[in-house]
N, C-alpha and C positions, 0 to 999 in steps of 0.2 A: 318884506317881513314873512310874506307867504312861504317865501323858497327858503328863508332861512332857518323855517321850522321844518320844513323835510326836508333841509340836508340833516339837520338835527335826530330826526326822528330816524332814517337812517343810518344815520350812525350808531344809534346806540340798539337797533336791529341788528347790525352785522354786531357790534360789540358782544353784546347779549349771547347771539348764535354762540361767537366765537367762544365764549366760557359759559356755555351750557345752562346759564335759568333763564330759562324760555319765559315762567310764570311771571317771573320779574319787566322780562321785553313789554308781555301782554301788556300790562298793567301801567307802565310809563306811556305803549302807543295807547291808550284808552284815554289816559291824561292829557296828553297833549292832545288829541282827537276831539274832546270835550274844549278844550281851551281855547282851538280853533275854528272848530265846523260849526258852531253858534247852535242856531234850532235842532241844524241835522246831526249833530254830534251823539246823540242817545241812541239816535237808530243803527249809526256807524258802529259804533260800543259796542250796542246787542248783537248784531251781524259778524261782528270780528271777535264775540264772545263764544259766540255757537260753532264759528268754525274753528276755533282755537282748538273746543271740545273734541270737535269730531278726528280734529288730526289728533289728538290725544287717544281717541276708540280706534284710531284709524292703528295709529303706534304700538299700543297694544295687542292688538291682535296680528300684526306684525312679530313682533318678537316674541310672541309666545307659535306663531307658526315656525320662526326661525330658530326657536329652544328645540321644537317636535322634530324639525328638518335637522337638525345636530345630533342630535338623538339618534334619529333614523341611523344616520351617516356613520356616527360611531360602532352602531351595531354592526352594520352591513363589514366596516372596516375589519372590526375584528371578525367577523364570520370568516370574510374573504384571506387573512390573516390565516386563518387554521388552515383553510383547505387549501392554500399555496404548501404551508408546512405538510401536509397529507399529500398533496400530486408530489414535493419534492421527496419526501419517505418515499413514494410509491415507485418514485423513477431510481432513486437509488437501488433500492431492493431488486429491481429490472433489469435495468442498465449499469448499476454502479460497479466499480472494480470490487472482486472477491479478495476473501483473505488467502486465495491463491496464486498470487501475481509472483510474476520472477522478478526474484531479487538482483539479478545482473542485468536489471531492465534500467538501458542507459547511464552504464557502467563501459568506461572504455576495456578492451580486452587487452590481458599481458602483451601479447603478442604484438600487437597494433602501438601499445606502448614503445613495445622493446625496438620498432621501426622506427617510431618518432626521433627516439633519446639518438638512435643510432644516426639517424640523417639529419638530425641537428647538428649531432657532435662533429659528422664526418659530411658536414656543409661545404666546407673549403675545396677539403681533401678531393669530394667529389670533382667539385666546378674545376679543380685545377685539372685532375684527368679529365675532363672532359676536352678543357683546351686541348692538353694533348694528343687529344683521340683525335681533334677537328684539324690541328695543325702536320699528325703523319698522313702521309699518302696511303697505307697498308689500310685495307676493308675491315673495319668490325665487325669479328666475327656474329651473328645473330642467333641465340637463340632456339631452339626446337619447342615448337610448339606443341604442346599433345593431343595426339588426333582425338578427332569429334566426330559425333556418331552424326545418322540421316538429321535428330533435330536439330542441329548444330549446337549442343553439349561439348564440353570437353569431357575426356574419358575419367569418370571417375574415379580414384585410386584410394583404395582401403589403408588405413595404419598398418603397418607393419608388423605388429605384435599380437595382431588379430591371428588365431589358428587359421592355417589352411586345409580344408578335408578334400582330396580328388577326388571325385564321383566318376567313373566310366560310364559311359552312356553310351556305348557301342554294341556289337552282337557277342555273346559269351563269347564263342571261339575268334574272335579278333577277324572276323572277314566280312567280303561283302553282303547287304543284308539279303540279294536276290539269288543266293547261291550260288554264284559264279565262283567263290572261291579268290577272290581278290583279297590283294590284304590289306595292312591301314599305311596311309603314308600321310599323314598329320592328322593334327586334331584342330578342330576352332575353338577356342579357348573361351568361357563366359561365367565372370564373376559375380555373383549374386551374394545381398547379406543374409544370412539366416539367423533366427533366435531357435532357442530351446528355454521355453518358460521355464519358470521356477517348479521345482519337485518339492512338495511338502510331502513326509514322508515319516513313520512311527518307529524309530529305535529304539526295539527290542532288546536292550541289555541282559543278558545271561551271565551273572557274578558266580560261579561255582563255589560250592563247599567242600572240603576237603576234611576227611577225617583222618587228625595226626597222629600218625602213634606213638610218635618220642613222645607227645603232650597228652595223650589221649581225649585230644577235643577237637571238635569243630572247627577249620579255619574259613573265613569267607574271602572271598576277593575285593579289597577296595576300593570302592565309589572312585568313578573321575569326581576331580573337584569342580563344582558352578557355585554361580553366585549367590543362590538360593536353595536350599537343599527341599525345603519342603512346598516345592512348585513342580509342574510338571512339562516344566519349557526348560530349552537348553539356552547355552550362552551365544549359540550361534542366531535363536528366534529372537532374544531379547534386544542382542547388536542389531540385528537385522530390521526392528521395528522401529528403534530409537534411532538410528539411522536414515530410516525412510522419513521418520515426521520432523527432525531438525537438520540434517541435511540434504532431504530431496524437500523438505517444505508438503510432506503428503500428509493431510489429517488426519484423524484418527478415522470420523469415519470414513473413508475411501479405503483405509486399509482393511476398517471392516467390511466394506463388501468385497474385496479382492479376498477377504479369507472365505466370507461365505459362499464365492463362487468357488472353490474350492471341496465345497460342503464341510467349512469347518468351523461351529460356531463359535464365535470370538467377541465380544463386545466390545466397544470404544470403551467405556468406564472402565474396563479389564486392562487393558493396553494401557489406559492414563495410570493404572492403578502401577504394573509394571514400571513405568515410566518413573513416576515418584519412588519407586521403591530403589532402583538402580539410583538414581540421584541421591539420596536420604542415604541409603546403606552400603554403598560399591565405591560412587564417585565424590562423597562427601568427605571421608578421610584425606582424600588428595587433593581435595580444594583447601583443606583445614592446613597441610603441609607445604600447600604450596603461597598459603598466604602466609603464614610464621616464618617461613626462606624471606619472601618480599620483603616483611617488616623487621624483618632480625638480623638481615645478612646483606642488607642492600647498603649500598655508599648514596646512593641516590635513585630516585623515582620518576617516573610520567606519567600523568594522571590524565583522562581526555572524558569527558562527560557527550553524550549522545542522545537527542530526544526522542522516546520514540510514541509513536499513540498506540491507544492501549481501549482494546473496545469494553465497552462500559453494558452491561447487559441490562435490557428493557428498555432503556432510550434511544437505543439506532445509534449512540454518539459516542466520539472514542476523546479521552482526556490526555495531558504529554505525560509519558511516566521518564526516566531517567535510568541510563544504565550506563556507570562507572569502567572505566578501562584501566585499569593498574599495570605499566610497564617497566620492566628491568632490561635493559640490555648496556652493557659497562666494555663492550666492542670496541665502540670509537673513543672511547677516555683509555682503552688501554686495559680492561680489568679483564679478566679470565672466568668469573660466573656466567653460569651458560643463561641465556635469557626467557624471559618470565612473563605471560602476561595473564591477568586475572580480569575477570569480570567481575561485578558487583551488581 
């Protein structure tokens, strides 16, 4: 009877546990504790009352240290949370790629193309001469390599189109330099590249006036035409600056310290200001005429969207903005419109 009151009594211990009222377990092991322990059951009671208690002081103060220790942990998390975001700013701004990166960075080159297309195309063509080459008896011819200097370089060779200026570097009267009176019988030849920086430079225009006397007036001589009459830059500074910052990719300010090593003071906001102003008033009528040909004169369009990021100033972070490609070209259908393509 003994054993069958505590399998009883445990089981409804684990029961109890298992759906959480404990106060309920107490109270059923007190009952049956009483029911069975006779005289000693009141003391068993009070004993299993008191420690009921304490694991209950015990529990509490558990989980109000285990609230504090969450707490703690959250804080720290987020602390630690910023100052990854601040070492990652910091390494960027350090370390990160600038907004001066080359844009032909891993970009295959024409050239390199135009070898591929061509040894694909003429894959066969090759292997078949090769056969040929392995099955005559006659030597392939090889080759001329071009000589290399002491580091073992091959000899550089300049473009073609580059000027050539000869520099004599011998004795004025063409002879030996110790007097002997010997004369020259070759020269050693040595090509070097040279620059001549850019000459910024102030023209002076002198417009004369003429006094007519079939008219009896004044004649002046006619302004050349630029793009802005009431500036004091030519059409060759303004080409030259709008050019360096969208297709050499030079910022505004780098051009202004190149101007100010120069000693000529120039501002970036000046430049930018230029800049807008050619766009707005030069090259905006031709963007205006060459989108009304697109949409008024085309048989059909290609249209290609590109994403690009776009830095967002005060937060370090750059968002996608979108730039539009509008194409005409009516070549391969057969049309005769010369081809078009617009940006948006």
């Amino acid at each position: 009877m003994s054993e069958t009151r505590s399998f009883a009594i445990g089981w409804r211990v684990q029961r109890s546990a298992a759906s959480g009222d404990m106060s309920d377990t107490i109270e059923r092991l007190a009952a049956d504790i009483l029911a069975s322990a006779g005289t000693g059951g009141p003391a068993l009671v009070e004993r299993l009352c008191a420690y009921f208690h304490s694991l209950e002081a015990e529990t509490a103060d558990l989980r109000e240290s285990l609230h504090k220790a969450k707490t703690h942990n959250d804080l720290k998390t987020a602390e630690n949370r910023e100052l990854k975001g601040q070492i990652a700013k910091l390494n960027k701004m350090l370390f990160g790629a600038s907004s001066d990166r080359n844009p032909d960075k891993g970009k295959t080159k024409l050239g390199e193309v135009a070898d591929a297309a061509s040894g694909s195309e003429g894959g066969a063509s090759t292997a078949s001469e090769t056969q040929v080459n392995a099955s005559s008896d006659e030597p392939t011819p090889t080759a001329k390599s071009a000589p290399h200097n002491r580091s073992g370089r091959k000899k550089r060779e300049w473009p073609a189109h580059l000027e050539r200026r000869e520099i004599y570097m011998g004795t004025p009267n063409g002879t030996c330099p110790c007097g002997c009176g010997g004369p020259i019988r070759g020269f050693d030849v040595n090509e070097t590249l040279e620059v001549i920086p850019a000459i910024y430079y102030v023209a002076v225009r002198k417009h004369p006036k003429y006094r007519c006397r079939a008219t009896n007036k004044m004649v002046g001589t006619p302004y050349a035409p630029r793009l802005f009459s009431h500036t004091s830059m030519s059409n060759g500074v303004l080409a030259n600056v709008i050019s360096k910052r969208f297709g050499l990719y030079l910022p505004w300010y780098r051009q202004e310290s190149i101007f100010n090593s120069y000693g000529i003071d120039l501002n970036r906001s000046t430049l930018m200001k230029w800049s807008n102003r050619v766009a707005k008033e030069a090259l905006l009528p031709v963007y205006e005429l060459m989108e009304t040909e697109l949409k008024q004169n085309s048989n059909r369009l290609f249209m290609d969207e590109t994403t690009m990021p776009m830095l967002q100033p005060g937060n370090g972070k750059t968002k996608n903005t979108y730039m539009f490609a509008v194409h005409r070209d009516d070549r391969s259908f057969g049309g005769k419109k010369p081809p078009i393509v617009l940006s948006q």
